[in-house]
C-alpha positions as CSV (number, residue, x, y, z in Angstrom):
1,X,18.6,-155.9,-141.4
2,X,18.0,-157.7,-138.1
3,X,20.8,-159.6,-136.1
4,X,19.3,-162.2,-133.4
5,X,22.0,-163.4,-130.8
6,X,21.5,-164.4,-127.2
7,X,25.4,-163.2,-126.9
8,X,24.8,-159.2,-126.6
9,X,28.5,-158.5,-126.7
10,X,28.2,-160.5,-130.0
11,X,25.4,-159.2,-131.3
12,X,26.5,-155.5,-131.0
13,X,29.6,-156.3,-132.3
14,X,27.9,-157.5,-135.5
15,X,25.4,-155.0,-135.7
16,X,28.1,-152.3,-136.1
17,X,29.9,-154.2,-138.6
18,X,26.9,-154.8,-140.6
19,X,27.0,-150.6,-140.4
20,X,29.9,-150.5,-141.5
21,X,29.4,-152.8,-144.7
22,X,26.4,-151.6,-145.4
23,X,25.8,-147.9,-144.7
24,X,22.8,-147.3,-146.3
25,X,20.9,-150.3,-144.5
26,X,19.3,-149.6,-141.3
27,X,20.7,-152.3,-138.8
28,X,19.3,-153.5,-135.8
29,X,19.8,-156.1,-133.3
30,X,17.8,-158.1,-130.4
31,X,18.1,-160.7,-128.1
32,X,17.4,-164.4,-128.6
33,X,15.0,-164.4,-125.8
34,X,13.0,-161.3,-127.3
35,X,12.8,-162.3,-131.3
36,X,9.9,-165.1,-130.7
37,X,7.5,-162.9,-128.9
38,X,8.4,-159.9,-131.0
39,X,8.3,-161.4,-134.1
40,X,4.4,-162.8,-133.9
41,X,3.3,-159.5,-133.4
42,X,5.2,-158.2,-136.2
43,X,3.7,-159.0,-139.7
44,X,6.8,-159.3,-142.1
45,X,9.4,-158.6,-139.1
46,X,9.8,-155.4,-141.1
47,X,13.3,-156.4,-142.2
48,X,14.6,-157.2,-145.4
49,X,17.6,-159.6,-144.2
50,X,17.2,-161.5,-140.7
51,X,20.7,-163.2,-139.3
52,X,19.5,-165.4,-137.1
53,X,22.6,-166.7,-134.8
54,X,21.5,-169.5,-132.3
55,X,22.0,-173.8,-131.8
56,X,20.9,-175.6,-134.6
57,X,22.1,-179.2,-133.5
58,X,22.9,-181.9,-134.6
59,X,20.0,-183.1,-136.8
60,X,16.3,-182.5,-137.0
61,X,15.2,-184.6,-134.2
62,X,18.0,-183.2,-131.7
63,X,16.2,-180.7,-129.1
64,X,18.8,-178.6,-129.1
65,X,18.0,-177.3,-132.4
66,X,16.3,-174.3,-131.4
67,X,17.3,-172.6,-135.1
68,X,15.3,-175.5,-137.1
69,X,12.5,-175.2,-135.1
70,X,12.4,-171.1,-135.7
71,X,13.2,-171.5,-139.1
72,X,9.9,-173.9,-139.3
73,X,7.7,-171.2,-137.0
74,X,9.4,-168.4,-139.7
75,X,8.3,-170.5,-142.7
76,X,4.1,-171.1,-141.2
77,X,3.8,-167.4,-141.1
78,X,5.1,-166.8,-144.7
79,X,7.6,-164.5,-143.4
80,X,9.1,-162.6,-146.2
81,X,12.7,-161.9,-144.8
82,X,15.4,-163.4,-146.3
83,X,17.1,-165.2,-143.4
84,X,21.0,-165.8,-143.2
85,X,21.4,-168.8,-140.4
86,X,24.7,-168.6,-137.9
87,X,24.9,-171.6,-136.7
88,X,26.9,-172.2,-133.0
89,X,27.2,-175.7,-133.7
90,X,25.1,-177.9,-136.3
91,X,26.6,-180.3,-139.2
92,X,26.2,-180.7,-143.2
93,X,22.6,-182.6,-142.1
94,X,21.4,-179.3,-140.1
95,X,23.0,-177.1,-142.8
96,X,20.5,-179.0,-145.7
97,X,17.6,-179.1,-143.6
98,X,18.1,-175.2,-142.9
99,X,17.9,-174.5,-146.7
100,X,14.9,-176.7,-147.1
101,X,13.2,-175.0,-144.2
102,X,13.8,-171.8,-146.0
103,X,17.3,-170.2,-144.9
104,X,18.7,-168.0,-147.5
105,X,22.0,-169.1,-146.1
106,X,24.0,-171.2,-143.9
107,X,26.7,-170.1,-142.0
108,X,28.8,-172.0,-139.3
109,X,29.1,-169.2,-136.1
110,X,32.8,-170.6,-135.4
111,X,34.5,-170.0,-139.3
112,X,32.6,-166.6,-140.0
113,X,34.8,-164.1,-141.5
114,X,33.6,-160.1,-142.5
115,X,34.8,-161.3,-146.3
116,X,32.2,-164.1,-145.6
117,X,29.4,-162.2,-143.9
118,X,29.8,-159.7,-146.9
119,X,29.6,-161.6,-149.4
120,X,26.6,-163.7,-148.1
121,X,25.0,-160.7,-147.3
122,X,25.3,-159.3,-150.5
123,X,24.0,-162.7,-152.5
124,X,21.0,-162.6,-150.4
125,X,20.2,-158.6,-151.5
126,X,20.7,-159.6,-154.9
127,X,17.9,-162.2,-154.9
128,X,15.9,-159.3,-153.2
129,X,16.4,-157.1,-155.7
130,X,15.5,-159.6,-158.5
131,X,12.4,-160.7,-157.0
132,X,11.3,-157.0,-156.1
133,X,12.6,-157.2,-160.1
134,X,10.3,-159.7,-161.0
135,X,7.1,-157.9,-159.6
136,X,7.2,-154.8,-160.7
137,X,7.7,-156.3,-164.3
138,X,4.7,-158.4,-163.6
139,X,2.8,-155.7,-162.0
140,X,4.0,-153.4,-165.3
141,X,3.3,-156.2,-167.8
142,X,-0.7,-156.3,-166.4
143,X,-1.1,-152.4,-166.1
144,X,-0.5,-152.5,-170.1
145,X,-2.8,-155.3,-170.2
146,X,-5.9,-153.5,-168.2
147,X,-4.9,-150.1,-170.6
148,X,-5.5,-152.2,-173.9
149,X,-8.3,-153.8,-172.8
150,X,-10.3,-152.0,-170.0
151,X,-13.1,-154.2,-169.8
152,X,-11.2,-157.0,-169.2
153,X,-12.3,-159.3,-166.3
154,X,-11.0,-159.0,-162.8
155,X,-9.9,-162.3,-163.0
156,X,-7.7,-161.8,-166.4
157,X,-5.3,-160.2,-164.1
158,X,-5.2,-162.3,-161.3
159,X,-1.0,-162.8,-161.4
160,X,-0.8,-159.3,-161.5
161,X,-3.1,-158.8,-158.6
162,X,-1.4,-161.6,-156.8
163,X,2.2,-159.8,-157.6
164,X,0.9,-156.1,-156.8
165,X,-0.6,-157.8,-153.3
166,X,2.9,-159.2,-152.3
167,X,4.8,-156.3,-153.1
168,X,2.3,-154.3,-151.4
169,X,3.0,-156.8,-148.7
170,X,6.5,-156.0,-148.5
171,X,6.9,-152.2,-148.9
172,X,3.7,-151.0,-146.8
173,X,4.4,-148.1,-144.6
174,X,0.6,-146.8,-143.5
175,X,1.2,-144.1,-141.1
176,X,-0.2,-144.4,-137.7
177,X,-3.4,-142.9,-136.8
178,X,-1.7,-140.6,-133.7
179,X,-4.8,-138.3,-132.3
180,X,-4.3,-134.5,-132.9
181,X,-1.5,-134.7,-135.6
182,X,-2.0,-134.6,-139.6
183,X,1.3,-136.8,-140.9
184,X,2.3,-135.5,-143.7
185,X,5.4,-137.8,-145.3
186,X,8.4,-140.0,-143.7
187,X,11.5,-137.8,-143.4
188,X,13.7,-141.2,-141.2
189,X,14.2,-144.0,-139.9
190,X,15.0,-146.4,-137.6
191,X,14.7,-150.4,-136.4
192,X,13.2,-149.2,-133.7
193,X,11.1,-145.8,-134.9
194,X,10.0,-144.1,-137.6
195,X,10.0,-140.4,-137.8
196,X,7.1,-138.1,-140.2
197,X,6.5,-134.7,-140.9
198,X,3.2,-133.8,-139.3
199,X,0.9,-130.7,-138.7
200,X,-0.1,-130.3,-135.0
201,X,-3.6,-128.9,-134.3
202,X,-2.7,-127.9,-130.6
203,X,0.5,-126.0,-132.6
204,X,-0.6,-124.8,-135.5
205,X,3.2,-125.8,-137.0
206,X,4.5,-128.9,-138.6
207,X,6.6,-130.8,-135.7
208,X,9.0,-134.4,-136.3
209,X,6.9,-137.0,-134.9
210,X,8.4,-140.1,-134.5
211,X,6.9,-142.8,-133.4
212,X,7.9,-146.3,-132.3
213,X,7.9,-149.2,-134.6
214,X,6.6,-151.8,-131.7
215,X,5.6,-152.0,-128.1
216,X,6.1,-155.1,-126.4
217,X,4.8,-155.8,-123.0
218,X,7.9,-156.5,-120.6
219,X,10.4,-155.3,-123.4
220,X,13.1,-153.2,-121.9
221,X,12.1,-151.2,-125.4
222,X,8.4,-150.5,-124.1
223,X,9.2,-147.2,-122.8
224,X,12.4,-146.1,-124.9
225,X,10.5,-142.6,-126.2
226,X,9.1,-142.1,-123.0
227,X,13.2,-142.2,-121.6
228,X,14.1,-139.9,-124.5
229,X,11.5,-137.2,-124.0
230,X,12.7,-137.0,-120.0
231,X,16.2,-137.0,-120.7
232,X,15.3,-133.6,-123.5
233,X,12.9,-132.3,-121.2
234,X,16.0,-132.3,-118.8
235,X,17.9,-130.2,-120.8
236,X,15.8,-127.6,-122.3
237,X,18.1,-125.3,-123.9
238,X,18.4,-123.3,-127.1
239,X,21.0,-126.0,-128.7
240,X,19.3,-128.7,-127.9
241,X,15.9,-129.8,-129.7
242,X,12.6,-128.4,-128.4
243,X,9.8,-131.1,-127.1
244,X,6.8,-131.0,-127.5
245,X,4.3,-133.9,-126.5
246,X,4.9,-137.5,-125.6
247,X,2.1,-140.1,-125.6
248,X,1.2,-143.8,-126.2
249,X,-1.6,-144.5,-128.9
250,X,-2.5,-148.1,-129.5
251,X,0.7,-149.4,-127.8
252,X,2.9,-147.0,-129.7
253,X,4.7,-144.2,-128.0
254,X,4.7,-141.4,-130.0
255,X,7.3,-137.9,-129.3
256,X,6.4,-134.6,-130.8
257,X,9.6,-132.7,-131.5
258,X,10.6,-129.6,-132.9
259,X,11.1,-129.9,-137.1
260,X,13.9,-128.8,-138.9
261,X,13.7,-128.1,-142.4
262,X,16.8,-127.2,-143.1
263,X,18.1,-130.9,-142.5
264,X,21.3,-132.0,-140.7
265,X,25.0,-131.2,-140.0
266,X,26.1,-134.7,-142.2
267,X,24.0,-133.0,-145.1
268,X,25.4,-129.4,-144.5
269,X,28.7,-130.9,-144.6
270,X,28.6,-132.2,-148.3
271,X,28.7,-128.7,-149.5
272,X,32.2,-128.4,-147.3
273,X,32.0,-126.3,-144.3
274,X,34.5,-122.9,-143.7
275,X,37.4,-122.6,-140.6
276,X,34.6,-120.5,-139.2
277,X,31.8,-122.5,-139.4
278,X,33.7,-125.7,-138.4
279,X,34.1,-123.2,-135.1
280,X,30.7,-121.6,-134.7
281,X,29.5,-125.7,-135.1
282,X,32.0,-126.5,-132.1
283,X,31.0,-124.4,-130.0
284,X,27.7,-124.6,-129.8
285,X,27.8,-128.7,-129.6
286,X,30.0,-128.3,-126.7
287,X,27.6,-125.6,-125.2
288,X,24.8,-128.1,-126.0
289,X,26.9,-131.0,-123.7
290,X,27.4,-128.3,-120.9
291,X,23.6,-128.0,-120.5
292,X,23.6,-132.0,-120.9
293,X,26.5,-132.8,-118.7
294,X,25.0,-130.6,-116.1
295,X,21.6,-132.1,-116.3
296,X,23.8,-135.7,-115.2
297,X,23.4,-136.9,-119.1
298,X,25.8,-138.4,-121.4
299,X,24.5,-138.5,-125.3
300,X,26.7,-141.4,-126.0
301,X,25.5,-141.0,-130.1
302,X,27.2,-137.9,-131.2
303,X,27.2,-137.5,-134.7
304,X,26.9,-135.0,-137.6
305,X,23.0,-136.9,-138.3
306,X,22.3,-136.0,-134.4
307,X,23.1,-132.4,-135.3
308,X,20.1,-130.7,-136.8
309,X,20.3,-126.8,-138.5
310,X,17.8,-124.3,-137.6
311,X,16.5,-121.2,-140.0
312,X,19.4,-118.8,-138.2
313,X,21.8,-122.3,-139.1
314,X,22.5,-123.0,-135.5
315,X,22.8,-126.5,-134.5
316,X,20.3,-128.3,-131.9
317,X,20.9,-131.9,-130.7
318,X,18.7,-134.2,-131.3
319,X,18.2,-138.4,-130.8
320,X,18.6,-138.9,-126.4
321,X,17.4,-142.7,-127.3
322,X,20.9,-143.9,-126.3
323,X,21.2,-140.8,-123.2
324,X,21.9,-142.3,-119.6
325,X,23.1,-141.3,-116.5
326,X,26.9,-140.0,-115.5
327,X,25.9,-141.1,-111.6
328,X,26.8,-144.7,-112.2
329,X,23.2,-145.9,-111.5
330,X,20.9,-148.2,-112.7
331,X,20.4,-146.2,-115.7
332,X,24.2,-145.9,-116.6
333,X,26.2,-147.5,-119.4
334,X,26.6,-151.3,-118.9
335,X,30.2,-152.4,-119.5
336,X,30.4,-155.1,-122.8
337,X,27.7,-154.0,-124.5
338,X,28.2,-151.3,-127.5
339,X,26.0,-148.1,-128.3
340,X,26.4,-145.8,-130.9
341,X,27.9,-145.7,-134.4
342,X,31.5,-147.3,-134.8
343,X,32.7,-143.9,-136.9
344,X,32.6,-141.5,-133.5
345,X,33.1,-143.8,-130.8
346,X,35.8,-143.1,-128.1
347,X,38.5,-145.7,-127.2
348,X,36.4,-146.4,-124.2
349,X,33.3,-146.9,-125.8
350,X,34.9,-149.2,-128.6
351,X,36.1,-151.0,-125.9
352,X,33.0,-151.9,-124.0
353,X,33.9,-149.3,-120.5
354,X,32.5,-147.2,-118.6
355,X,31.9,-144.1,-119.8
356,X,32.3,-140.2,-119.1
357,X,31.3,-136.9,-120.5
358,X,35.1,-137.0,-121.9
359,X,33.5,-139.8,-124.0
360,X,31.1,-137.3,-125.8
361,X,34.1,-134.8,-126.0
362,X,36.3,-137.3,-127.6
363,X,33.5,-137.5,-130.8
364,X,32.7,-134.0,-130.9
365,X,36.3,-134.2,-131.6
366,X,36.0,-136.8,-134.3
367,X,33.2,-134.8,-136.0
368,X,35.5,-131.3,-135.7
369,X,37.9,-133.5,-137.6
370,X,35.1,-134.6,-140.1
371,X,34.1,-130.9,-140.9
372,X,37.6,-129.6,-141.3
373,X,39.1,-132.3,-143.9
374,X,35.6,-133.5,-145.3
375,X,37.1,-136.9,-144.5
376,X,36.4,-139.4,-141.6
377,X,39.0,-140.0,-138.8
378,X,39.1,-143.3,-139.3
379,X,37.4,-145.6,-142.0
380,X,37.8,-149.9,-142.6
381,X,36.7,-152.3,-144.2
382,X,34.6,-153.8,-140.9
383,X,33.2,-152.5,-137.7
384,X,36.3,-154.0,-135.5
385,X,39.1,-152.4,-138.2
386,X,37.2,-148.8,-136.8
387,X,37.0,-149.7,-133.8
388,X,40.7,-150.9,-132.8
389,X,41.4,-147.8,-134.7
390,X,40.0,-145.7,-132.8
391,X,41.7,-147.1,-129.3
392,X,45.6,-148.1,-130.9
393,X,45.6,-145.6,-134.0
394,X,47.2,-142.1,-134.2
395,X,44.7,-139.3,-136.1
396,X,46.1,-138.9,-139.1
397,X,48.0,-135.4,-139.6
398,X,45.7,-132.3,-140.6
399,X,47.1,-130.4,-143.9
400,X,49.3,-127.8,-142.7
401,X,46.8,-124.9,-143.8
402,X,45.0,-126.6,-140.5
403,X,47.8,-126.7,-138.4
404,X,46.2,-124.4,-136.2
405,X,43.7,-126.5,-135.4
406,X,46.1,-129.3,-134.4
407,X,46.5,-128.4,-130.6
408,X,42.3,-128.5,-129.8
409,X,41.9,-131.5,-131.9
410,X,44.4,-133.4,-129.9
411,X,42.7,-132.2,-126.8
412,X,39.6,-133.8,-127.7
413,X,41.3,-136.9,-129.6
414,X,43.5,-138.3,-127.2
415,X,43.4,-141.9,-126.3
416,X,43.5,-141.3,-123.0
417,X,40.6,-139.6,-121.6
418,X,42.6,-137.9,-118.4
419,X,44.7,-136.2,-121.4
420,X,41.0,-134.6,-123.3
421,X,39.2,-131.5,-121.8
422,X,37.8,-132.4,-118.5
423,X,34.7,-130.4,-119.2
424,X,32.5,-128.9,-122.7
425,X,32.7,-125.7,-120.8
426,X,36.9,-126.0,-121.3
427,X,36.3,-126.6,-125.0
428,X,34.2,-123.8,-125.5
429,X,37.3,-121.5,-123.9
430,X,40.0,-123.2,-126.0
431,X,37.4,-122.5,-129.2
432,X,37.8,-118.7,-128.0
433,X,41.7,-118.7,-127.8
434,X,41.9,-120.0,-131.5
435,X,39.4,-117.5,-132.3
436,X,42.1,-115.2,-130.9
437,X,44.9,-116.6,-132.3
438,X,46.5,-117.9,-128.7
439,X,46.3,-121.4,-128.6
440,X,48.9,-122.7,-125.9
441,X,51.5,-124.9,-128.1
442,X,52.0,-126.8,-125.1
443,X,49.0,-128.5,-124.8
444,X,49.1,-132.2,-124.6
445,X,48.8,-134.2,-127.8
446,X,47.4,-137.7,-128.6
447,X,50.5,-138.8,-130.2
């Protein structure tokens, strides 16, 4: 999915909640300015569902309808994504003529509601999935044909060709030709990368090579991997992934990271992690943030997907796409505009502030929580129901075979950051202590 807004406060803001509704989609977001450009150069716009949120008017003759006239651009290139119109303004006229002109859906900007979103959302998968239906059926239907009757003519088929060639349309992934690497398969993905297993000669070992999914010139997005692989090479240390190359190929950047075939901490966690592996996993995030927090760095994307298992089942960090500067530079968090996923943001971060390296500490915390119930901290049925839970709610108690655990995970969960641990290394000591059995009752609490 693909939300369009020139608004980025707004746009985040529904991006997450889109997260939230839809976990298993891959949601992504850009600026009104950017879609045009970007998507001519993108064949498909490599999105199933496109919410486009802009002015549609007052009628099809009013030059103010920027929506209509995208909608129209949309529709000449046989764009295949189902496209949900938000309309700031507009009437019943501009609602019809954004139907005919090919909108899935039409929803006035002012009177959306999550219920609404959702269920739009949902009616316009639904079609998806009966067309993609459709097709195979089709595609089925004719491979039965060809089998009874192998000599039949090429053009005996030609609806079946005709379906096989749109749904080849719609669910390509060629892998990129990258110079001096043998891809192998997809292992993830992003809206804005896609990452493969590949062999690399100059190695002689598979590495994670991910690779970006467009390069636009003048796009603030043009040199996101090259950002990424500084910010690691910054940090080289044991918990923290290894790099290996970085490069541009045909206008794609390209990073060469260390592979883990082991997976990552969200999988490890299905199987239920011990009291002492919750601790070992601690630990050696919050060493990982020393070397981080040292370098200047704040990950600002913590979360058990961003923690990858070696062989020896240590964790390494991985994804620095959202890093940026603690020095309150040019490079540093801009207030308003949301990063990261909903589920392990601090209060500060839901809240569109500045940010610290007690931000990172406060979802290390949330993820500590994660691995010791099997639960989240905080779950809703939108994005904003997280989010305001995470800056006005009170954790929920741990089960009193946990107790233990209850001082630490305060430290790191209070709402306040001047109440967390000022520092990973501080973590790391009180990690010790409850090793030891002498956690100080008296530490503060988030209550």
């Amino acid at each position: 999915m693909l939300v369009v807004d020139r608004d980025a406060k707004y746009r985040e803001w529904l991006r997450l909640h889109l997260g939230i509704l839809f976990p298993d989609a891959a949601v992504g977001a850009i600026d009104l300015a950017e879609f045009e450009p970007w998507s001519a150069a993108a064949p498909g716009l490599e999105c199933d569902v496109l919410l486009l949120a802009t002015s549609f008017g007052t009628g099809p003759e009013d030059p103010q309808a920027h929506g209509l006239e995208l909608l129209r651009k949309l529709r000449a290139r046989n764009v295949s994504s189902a496209v949900i119109a938000v309309a700031e303004d507009g009437n019943e006229l501009t609602a019809v003529r954004s139907l005919q002109l090919g909108a899935a859906d039409y929803l006035p900007k002012r009177l959306l509601t999550p219920e609404r979103l959702k269920t739009s959302v949902r009616v316009v998968l639904r079609r998806i999935e009966q067309r993609v239906a459709q097709r195979l059926a089709v595609l089925a239907q004719t491979a039965q044909a060809i089998a009874l009757d192998p000599a039949a003519e090429p053009g005996e088929a030609e609806a079946g060709d005709e379906a096989a060639a749109a749904l080849r349309a719609q669910s390509s992934d060629t892998p990129p030709d990258i110079p001096g690497y043998s891809i192998a398969k997809k292992i993830g993905e992003s809206e804005k990368a896609v990452v493969y297993l590949a062999a690399s000669a100059a190695l002689g070992a598979d590495v994670a090579l991910k690779v970006s999914r467009t390069c636009r010139e003048g796009s603030a997005e043009r040199q996101a991997l090259e950002r990424e692989y500084k910010a690691i090479v910054a940090v080289r240390h044991p918990s923290v992934v290894r790099i290996h190359d970085y490069g541009v190929e045909k206008g794609l950047e390209y990073l060469a990271m260390e592979y883990f075939p082991r997976g990552d901490l969200k999988a490890r966690m299905y199987f239920g992690v011990t009291e002492a592996e919750t601790l070992r996993y601690v630990e050696q995030i919050a060493a990982a943030l020393c070397v981080v927090h040292g370098a200047g760095l704040l990950h600002r994307d913590l979360k058990p997907p961003n923690g990858m298992l070696r062989e020896c089942d240590d964790v390494a960090l991985i994804d620095f796409g959202l890093a940026r500067t603690l020095d309150g530079g040019a490079h540093s968090t801009r207030t308003g505009v949301l990063r990261g996923s909903p589920y392990y943001m601090s209060p500060e971060q839901a809240l569109g502030e500045p940010l610290d390296a007690r931000s990172d500490l406060y979802s290390l915390g949330v993820i500590y929580h994660e691995m010791l119930t099997g639960k989240k901290l905080f779950t809703g049925a939108s994005a904003m129901e997280v989010l305001q839970q995470h800056v006005n709610a009170p954790p929920p108690h741990l089960p009193l075979s946990l107790s233990r655990h209850a001082p630490l995970l305060s430290r790191l969960l209070a709402k306040r950051r001047e109440e967390r641990f000022n520092t990973a290394a501080e973590v790391i000591e009180a990690v010790a202590r409850l090793r030891r059995g002498t956690v100080l009752q008296a530490e503060p609490t988030a209550a």
